[in-house]
N, CA, C and O of each residue as an XYZ file, in Angstrom:
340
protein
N       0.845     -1.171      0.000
C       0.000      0.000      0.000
C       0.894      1.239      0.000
O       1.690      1.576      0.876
N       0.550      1.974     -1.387
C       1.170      3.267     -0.511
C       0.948      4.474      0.388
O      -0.187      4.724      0.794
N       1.805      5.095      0.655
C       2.308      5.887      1.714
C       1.285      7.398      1.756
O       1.019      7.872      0.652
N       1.012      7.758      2.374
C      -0.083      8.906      2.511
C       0.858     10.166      2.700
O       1.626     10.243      3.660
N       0.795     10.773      2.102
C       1.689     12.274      2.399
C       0.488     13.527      2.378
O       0.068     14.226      1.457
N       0.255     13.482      3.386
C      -0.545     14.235      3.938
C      -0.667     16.165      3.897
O      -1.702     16.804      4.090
N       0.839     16.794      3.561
C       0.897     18.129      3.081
C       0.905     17.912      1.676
O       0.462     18.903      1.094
N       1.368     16.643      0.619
C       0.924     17.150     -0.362
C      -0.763     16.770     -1.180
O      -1.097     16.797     -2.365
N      -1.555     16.424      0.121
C      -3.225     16.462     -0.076
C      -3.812     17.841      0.528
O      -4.970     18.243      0.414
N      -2.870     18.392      1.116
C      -3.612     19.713      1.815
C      -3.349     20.645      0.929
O      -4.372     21.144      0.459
N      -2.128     21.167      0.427
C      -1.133     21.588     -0.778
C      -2.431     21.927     -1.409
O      -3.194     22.846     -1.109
N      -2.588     20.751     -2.619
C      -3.293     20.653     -3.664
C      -4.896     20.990     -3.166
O      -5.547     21.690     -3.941
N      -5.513     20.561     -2.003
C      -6.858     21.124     -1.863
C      -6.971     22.777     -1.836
O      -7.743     23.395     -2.568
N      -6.092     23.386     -0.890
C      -5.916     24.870     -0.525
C      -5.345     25.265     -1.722
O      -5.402     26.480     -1.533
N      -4.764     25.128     -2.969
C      -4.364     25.491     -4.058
C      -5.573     26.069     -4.990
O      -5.867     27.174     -5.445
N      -6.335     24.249     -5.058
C      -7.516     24.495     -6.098
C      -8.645     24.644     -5.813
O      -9.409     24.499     -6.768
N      -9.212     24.939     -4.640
C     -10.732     24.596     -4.185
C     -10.526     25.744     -3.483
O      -9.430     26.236     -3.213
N     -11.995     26.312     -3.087
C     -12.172     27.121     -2.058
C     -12.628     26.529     -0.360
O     -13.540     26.984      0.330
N     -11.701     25.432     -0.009
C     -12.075     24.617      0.993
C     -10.434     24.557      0.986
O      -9.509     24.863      0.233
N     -10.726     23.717      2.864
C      -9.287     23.268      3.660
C     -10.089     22.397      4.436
O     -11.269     22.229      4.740
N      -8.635     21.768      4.690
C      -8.764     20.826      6.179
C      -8.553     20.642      7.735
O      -7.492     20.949      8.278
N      -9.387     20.239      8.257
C      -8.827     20.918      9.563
C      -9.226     19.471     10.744
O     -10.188     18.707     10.678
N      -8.464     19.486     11.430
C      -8.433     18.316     12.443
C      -9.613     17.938     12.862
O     -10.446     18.759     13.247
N      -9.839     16.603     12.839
C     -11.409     16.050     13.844
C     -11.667     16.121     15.184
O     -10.793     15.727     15.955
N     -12.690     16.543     15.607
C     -12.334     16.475     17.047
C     -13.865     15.715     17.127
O     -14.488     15.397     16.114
N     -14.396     15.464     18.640
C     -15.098     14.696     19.002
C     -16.563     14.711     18.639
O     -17.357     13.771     18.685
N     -16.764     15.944     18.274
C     -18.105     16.449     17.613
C     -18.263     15.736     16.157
O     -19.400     15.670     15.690
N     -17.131     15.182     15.397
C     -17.275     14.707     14.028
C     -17.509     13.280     13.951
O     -17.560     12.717     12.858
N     -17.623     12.790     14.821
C     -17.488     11.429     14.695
C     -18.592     11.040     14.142
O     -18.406     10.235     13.229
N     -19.862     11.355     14.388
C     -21.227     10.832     13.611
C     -20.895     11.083     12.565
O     -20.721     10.107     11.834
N     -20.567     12.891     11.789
C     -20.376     13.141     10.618
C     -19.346     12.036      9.345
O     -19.489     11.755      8.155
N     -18.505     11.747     10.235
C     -17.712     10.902      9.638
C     -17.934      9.594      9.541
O     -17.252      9.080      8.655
N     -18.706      8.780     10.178
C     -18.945      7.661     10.080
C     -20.338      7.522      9.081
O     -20.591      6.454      8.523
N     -21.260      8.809      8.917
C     -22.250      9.123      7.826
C     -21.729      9.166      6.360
O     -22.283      8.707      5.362
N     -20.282      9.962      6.472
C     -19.246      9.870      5.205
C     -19.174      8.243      4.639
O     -19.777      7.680      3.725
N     -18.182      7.781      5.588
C     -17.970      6.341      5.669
C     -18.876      5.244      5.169
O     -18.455      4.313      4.482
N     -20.341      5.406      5.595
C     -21.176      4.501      5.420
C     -21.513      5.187      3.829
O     -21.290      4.421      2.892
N     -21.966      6.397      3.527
C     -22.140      6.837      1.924
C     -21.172      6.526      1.182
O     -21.522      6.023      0.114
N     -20.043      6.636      1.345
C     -18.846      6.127      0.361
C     -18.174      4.615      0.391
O     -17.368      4.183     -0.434
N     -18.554      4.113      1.220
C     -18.245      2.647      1.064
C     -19.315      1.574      1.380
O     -19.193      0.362      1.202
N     -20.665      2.406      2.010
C     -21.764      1.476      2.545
C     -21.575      0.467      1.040
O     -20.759     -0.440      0.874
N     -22.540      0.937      0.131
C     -22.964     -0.228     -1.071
C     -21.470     -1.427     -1.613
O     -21.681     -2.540     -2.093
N     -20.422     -0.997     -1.441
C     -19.573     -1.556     -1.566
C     -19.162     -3.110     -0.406
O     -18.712     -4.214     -0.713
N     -19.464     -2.678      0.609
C     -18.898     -2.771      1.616
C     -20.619     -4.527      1.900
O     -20.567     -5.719      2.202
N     -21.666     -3.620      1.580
C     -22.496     -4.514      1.350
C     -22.226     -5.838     -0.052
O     -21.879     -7.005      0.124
N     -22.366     -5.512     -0.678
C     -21.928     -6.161     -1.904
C     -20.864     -7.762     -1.541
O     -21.122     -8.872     -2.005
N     -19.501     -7.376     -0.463
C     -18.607     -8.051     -0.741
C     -19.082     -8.715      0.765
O     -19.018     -9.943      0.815
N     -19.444     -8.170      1.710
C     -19.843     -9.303      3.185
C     -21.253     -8.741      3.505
O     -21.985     -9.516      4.119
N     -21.633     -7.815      3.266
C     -23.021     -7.411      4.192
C     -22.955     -6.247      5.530
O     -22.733     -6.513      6.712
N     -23.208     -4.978      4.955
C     -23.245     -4.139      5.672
C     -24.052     -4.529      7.156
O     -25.244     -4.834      7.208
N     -23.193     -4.453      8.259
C     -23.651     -4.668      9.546
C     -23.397     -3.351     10.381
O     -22.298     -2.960     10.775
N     -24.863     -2.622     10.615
C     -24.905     -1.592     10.925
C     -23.846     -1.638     12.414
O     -22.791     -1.017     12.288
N     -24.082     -2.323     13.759
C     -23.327     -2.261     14.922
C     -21.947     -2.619     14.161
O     -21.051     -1.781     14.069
N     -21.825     -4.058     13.564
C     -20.322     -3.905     13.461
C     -19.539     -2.834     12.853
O     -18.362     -2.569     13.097
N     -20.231     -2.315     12.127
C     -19.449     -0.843     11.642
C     -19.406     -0.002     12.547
O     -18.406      0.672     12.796
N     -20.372      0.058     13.091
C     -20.619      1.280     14.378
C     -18.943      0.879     15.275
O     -18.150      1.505     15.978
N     -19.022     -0.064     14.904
C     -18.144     -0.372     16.709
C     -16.771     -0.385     15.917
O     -15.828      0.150     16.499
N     -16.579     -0.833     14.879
C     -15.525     -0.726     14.074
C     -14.723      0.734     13.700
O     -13.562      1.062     13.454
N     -16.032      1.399     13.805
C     -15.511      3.150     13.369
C     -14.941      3.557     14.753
O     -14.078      4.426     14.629
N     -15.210      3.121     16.244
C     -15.272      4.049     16.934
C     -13.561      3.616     17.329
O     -12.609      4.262     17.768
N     -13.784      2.074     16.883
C     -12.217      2.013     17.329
C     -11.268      2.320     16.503
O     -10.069      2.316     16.783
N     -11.828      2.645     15.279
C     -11.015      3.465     14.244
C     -10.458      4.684     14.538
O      -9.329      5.085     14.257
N     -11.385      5.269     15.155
C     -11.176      6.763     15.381
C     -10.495      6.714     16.572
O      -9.334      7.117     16.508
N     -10.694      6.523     17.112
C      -9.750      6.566     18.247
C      -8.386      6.454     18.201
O      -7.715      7.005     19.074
N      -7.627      5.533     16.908
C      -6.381      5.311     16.614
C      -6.070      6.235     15.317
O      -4.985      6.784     15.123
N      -7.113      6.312     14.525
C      -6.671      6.871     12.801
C      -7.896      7.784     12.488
O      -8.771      7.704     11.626
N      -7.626      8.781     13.600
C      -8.817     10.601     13.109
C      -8.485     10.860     12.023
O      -7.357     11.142     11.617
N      -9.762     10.760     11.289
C      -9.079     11.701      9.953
C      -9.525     13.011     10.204
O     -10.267     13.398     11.106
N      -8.954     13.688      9.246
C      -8.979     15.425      9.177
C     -10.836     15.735      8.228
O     -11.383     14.892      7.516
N     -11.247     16.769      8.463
C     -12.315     16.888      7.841
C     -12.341     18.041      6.555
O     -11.687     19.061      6.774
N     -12.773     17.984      5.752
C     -12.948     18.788      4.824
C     -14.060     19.866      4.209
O     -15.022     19.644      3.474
N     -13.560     21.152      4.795
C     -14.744     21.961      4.910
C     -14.515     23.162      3.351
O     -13.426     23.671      3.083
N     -15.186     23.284      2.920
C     -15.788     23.771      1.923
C     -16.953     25.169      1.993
O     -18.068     25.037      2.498
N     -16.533     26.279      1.487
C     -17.478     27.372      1.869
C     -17.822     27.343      3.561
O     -18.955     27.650      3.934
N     -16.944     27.020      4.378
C     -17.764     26.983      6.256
C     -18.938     25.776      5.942
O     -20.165     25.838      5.855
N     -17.962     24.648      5.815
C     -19.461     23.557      5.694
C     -18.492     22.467      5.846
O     -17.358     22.608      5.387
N     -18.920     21.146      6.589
C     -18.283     20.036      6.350
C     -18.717     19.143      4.892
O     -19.767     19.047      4.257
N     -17.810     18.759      4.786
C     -18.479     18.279      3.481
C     -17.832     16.805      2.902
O     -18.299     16.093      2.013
N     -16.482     16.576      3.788
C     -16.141     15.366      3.763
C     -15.020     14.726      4.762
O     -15.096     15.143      5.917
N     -14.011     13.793      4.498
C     -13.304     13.761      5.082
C     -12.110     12.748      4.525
O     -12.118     12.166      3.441
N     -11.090     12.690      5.539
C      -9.960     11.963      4.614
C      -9.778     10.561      5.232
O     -10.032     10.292      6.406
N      -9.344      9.762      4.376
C      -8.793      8.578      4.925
C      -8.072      8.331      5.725
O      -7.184      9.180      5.648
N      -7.817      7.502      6.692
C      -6.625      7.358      7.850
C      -5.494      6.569      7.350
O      -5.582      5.393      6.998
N      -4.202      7.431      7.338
C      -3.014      7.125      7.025
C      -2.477      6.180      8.117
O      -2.495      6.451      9.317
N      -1.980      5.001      7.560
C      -1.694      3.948      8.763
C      -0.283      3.830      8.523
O       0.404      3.094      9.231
């Protein structure tokens, strides 16, 4: 897998977009796990079967080790980044 370089994803967002990123803190965690389930739910179903608790419980111990940063756009959340391991 490769390697996550993390200033040159911030670089390129603050370059071309009118959005930045800015650290997660404890208030994002629903937001992000709403991300999570929209961008990988149907996938994620497809190959074992989306299990609402096991994801639940899966994200929280995610986050706890690999916060991702969030991505705000015009003063709006609007997404977020993958956790660099």
């Amino acid at each position: 897998m490769r390697a996550c370089n993390r200033s040159i994803v911030v670089d390129r967002i603050n370059n071309s977009m009118n959005g930045f990123l800015r650290d997660a803190d404890a208030a994002d965690q629903k937001f992000a796990f709403l991300v999570k389930r929209a961008a990988l739910g149907t996938y994620v179903d497809c190959v074992c079967g989306w299990d609402e608790e096991f994801q639940q419980r899966f994200h929280e111990r995610d986050w706890s080790e690999n916060r991702p940063a969030i991505f705000i756009c015009d003063a709006e959340a609007i997404g977020t980044t993958i956790s660099c391991r």
